[in-house]
C-alpha positions in Angstrom: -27.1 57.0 -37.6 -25.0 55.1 -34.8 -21.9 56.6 -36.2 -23.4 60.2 -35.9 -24.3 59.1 -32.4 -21.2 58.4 -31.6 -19.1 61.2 -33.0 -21.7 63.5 -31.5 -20.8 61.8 -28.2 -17.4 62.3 -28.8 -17.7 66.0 -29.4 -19.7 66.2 -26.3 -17.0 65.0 -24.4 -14.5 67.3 -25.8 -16.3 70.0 -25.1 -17.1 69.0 -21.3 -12.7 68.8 -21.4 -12.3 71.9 -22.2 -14.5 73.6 -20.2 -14.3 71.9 -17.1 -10.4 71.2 -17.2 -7.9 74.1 -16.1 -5.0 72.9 -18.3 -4.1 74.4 -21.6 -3.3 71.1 -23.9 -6.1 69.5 -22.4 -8.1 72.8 -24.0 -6.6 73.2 -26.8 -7.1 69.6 -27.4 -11.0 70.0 -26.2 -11.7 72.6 -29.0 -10.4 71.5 -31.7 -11.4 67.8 -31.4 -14.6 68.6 -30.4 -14.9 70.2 -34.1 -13.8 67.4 -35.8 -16.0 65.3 -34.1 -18.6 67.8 -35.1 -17.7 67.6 -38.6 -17.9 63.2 -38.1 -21.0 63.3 -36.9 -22.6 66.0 -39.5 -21.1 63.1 -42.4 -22.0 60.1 -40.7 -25.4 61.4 -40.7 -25.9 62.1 -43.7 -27.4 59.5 -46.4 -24.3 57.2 -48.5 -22.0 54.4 -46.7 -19.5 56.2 -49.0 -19.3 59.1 -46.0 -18.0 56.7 -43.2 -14.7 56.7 -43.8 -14.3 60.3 -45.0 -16.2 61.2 -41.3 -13.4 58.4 -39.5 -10.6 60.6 -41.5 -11.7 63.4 -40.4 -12.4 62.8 -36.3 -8.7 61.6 -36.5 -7.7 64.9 -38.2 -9.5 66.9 -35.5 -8.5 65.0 -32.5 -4.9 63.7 -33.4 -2.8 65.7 -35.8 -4.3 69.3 -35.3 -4.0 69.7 -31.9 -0.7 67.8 -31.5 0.6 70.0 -34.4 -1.4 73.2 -32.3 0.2 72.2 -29.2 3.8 71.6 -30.5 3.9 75.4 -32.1 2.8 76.6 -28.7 5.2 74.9 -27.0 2.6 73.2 -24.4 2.1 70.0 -23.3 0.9 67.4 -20.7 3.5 67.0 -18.1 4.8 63.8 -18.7 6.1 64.7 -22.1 8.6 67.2 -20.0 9.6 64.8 -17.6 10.5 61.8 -20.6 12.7 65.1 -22.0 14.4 66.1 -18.7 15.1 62.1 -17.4 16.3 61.6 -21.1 18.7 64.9 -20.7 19.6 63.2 -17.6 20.6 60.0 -18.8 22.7 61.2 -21.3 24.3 63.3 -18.7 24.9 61.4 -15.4 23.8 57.9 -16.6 20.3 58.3 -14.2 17.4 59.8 -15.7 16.3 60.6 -11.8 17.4 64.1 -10.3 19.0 62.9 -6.7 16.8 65.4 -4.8 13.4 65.9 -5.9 11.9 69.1 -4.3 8.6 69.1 -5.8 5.9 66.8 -8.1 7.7 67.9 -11.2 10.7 66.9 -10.1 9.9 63.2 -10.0 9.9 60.7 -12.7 8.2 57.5 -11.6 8.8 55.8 -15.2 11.6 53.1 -15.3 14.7 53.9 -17.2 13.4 52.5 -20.6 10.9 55.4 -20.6 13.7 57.8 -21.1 15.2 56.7 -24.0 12.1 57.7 -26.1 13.4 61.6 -24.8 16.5 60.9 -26.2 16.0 62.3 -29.9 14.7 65.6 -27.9 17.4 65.7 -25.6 19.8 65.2 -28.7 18.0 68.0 -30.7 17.4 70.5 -28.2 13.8 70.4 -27.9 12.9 70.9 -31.5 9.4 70.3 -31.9 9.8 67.4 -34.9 11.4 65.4 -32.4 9.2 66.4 -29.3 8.7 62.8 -27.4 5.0 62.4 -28.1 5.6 61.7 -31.2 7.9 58.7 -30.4 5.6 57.5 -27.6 2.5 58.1 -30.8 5.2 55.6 -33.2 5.4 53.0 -30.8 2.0 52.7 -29.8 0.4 53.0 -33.9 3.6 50.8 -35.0 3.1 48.1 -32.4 -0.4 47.8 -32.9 0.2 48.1 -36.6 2.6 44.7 -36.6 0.4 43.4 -33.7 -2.5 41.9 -36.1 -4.0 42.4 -39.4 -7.4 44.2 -40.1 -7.3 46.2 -37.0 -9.4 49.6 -37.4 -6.1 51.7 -36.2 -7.7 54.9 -37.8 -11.2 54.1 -35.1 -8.5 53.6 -32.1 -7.0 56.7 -32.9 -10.3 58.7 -32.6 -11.3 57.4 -29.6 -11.2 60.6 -27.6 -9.0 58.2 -24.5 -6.4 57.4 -27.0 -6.8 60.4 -29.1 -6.1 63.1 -26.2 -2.6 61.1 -24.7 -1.6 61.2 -28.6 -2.1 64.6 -28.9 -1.1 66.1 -25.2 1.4 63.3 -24.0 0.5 60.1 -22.5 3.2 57.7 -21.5 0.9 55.0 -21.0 0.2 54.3 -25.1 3.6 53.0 -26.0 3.1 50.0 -23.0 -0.3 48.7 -24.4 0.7 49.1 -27.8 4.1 47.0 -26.7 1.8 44.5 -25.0 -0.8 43.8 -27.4 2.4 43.2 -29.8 3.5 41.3 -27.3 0.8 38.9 -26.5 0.1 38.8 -30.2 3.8 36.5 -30.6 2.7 34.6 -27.5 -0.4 33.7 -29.4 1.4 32.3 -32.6 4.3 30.7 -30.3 6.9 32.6 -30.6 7.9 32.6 -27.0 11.6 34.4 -27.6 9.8 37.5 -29.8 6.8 37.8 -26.8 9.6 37.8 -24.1 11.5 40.5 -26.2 8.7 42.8 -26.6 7.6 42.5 -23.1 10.8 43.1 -21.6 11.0 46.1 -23.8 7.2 47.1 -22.2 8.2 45.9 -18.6 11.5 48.8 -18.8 9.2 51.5 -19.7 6.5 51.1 -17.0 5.2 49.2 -14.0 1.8 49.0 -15.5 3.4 46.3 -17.6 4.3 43.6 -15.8 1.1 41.9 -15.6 1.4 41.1 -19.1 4.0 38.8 -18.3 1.9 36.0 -16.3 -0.8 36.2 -18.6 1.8 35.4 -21.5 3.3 32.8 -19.3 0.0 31.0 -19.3 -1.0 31.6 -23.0 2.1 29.4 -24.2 1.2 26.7 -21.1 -1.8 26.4 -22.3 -1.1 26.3 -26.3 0.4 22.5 -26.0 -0.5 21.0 -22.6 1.2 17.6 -23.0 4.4 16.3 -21.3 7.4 14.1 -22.4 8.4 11.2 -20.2 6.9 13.4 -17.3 9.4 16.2 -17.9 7.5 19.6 -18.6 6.1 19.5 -21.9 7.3 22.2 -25.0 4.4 25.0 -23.9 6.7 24.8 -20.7 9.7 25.3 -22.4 8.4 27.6 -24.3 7.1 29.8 -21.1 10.6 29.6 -20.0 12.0 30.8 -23.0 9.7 33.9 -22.9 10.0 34.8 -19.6 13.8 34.7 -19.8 13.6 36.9 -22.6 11.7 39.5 -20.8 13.7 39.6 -18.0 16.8 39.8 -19.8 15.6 42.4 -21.9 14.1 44.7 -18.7 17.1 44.0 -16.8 19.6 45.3 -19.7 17.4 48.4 -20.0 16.8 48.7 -16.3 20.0 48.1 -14.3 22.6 49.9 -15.5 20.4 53.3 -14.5 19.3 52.3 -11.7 22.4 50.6 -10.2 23.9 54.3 -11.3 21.8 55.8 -8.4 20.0 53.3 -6.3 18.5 55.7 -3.8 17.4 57.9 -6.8 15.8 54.8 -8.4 14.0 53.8 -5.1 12.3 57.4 -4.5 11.3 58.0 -8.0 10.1 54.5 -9.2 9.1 52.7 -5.7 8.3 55.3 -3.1 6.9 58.4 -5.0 4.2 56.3 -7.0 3.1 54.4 -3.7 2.8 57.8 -1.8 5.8 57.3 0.5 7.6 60.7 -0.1 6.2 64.5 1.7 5.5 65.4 -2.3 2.2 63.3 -2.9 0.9 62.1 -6.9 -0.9 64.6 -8.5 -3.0 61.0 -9.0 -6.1 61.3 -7.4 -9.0 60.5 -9.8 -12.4 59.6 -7.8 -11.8 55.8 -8.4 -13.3 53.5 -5.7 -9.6 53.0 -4.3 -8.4 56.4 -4.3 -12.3 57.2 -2.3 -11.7 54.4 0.8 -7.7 56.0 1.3 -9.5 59.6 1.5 -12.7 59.1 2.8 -12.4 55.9 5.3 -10.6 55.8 8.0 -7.9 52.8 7.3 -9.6 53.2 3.8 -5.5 52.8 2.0 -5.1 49.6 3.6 -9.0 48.5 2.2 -8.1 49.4 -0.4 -5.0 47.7 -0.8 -6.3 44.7 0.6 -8.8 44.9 -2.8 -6.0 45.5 -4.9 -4.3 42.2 -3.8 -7.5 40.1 -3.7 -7.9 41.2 -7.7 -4.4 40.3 -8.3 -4.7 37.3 -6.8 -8.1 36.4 -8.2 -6.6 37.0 -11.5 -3.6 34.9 -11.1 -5.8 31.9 -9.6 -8.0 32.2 -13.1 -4.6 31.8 -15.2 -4.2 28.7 -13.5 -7.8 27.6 -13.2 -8.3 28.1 -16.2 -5.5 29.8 -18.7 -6.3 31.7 -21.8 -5.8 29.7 -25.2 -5.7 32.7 -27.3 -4.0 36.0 -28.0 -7.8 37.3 -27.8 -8.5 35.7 -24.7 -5.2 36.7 -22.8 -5.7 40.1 -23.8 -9.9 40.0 -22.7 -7.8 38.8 -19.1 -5.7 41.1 -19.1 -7.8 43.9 -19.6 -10.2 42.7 -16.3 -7.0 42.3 -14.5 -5.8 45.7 -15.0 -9.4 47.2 -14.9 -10.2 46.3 -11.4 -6.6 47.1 -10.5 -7.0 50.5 -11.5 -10.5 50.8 -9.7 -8.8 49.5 -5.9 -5.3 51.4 -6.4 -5.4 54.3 -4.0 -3.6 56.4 -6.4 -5.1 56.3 -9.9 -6.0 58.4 -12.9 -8.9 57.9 -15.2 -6.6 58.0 -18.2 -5.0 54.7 -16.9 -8.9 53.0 -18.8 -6.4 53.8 -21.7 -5.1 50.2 -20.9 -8.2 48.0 -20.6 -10.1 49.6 -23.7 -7.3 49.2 -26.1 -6.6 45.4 -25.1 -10.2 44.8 -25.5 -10.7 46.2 -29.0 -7.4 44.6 -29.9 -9.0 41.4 -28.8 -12.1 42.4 -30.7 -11.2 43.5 -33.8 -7.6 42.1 -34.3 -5.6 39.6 -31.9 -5.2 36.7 -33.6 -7.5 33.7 -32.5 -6.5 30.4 -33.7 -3.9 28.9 -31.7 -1.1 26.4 -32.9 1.3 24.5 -30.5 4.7 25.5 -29.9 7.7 23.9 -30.9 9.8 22.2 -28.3 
């Protein structure tokens, strides 16, 4: 009966969605996963272990695939999916996915560059709906989890209605965690060049992923601790190696666009997000952050004061005491992004995305043992 409670829970929370929410996708999506989950529970709850995988199949039929393919005939989606379209059209175009004078909250694309180029088929096509970007940012995320580990329940992820509504509406933030959990996953086995590639590759598409890169630091530190003649030993090395990798990879994806239009670059990506431009983030989710910057007076600065003691907190604990494990860099990871989406001023509940996948990633699939790096 815990899977009927479950799936019963998630249908609950559907239907509260579309209800409550005033945007179409969101719905559409409400609706018809709140059916599916229906249909989950009704199986799970019947007698026969046989049922459990036909009820999974069939909550990730009705929350995933349906709406998605609902939404895409209707033409409707979340509004990030049009900005990845229009900065891709952009880039193809000018060389800057960033319009040079944003007039309203549409206007703005607050992704870095990388984000774009998963617009590009789109752009390219026209706006067909097979190459609509959600199903690029949807590859990324299922493929990189996919190659990430072995034995992880991609089909229980999926149905999770806080992965399964970004899959089916639009949700930038899915490729980024899938990228990192890839990511940390070849920092856990050692190989330092691979974990720098597919962080850099993370770090151009979003802020949100350049956490990941300390944590990964201090994973391959930590994997062989001892030192040569006093000169830093090969877990050193090998920390170089990585983070040279990333930044060489975020840097070839990055610079070129921004460098195209600097000033465009700084509003979108820098002052927009960090509410420095008249045209405030629609990002306002009742977090305790985004509650001190409207409620108390000084409350931004409290808050951001919080937001740096986390960061800090967490970066003392990588050196106090650094993760020797795929699993346990992704468990830190997860608490490091958790409470810095609880302080920022400016958040969204969807950004949890981040924090529940890593931790069911370190659950169910990141791989434990740990082996020293070569020099």
């Amino acid at each position: 009966m815990g899977g009927a409670r479950w799936w019963t829970a998630c249908a609950l929370a559907a239907l509260a969605l579309a209800s409550f929410s005033t945007l179409t996708p969101h719905r559409v999506w409400g609706v018809t996963a709140a059916a599916g989950y229906a249909v989950a529970a009704w199986l799970s709850a019947r007698r026969g272990g046989a049922r459990r995988p036909v009820a999974h199949v069939v909550a990730v039929a009705g929350a995933v695939p349906l709406p998605l393919l609902a939404l895409l005939v209707m033409g409707r989606a979340q509004l990030e999916v049009d900005v990845i379209a229009r900065s891709a059209g952009l880039l193809l175009s000018t060389g800057s996915p960033y319009l040079p004078h944003p007039a309203g909250a549409a206007d703005f694309n607050p992704y870095l560059p990388g984000m774009a180029v998963l617009g590009i088929p789109d752009a390219l096509s026209g706006g067909s709906p097979i190459t609509d970007p959600r199903l690029w940012t949807g590859a990324v995320f299922l493929g990189a989890l996919a190659l990430s580990a072995r034995g992880l329940p991609l089909l229980w992820i999926a149905a999770c209605p806080v992965v399964a509504l970004p899959l089916a509406v639009g949700g930038v933030d899915l490729p980024v965690v899938g990228l990192l959990c890839l990511g940390l996953a070849s920092a856990g086995r050692g190989e330092a060049g691979r974990a720098g590639l597919v962080l850099g590759l993370a770090a151009a598409l979003k802020w949100t992923a350049w956490p990941a890169l300390p944590v990964a630091l201090a994973l391959l530190v930590a994997l062989n601790r001892r030192k040569v003649q006093g000169a830093p030993g090969p877990g050193a090395h090998a920390a170089l190696r990585c983070g040279a990798a990333a930044v060489a990879t975020s840097a070839l994806l990055v610079l070129p666009a921004a460098l195209r239009d600097p000033g465009a670059f700084a509003t979108h990506v820098v002052a927009f997000p960090l509410g420095l431009t008249d045209t405030v983030s629609a990002a306002a989710s009742p977090l305790p952050g985004h509650l001190l910057a409207a409620h108390l007076p000084g409350g931004r600065a409290v808050a951001l004061a919080l937001l740096a003691v986390s960061a800090l907190g967490t970066a003392a604990s990588l050196c106090v005491r650094p993760p020797v494990s795929a699993s346990a860099a992704a468990l830190r990871l997860a608490l490091g992004l958790l409470m810095a989406i609880a302080f920022m001023p400016a958040s969204r509940f969807g950004y949890v995305v981040y924090p529940l996948v890593l931790a069911a990633w370190a659950a169910h699939g990141a791989p434990g043992r740990t082996r020293e790096v070569s020099p």
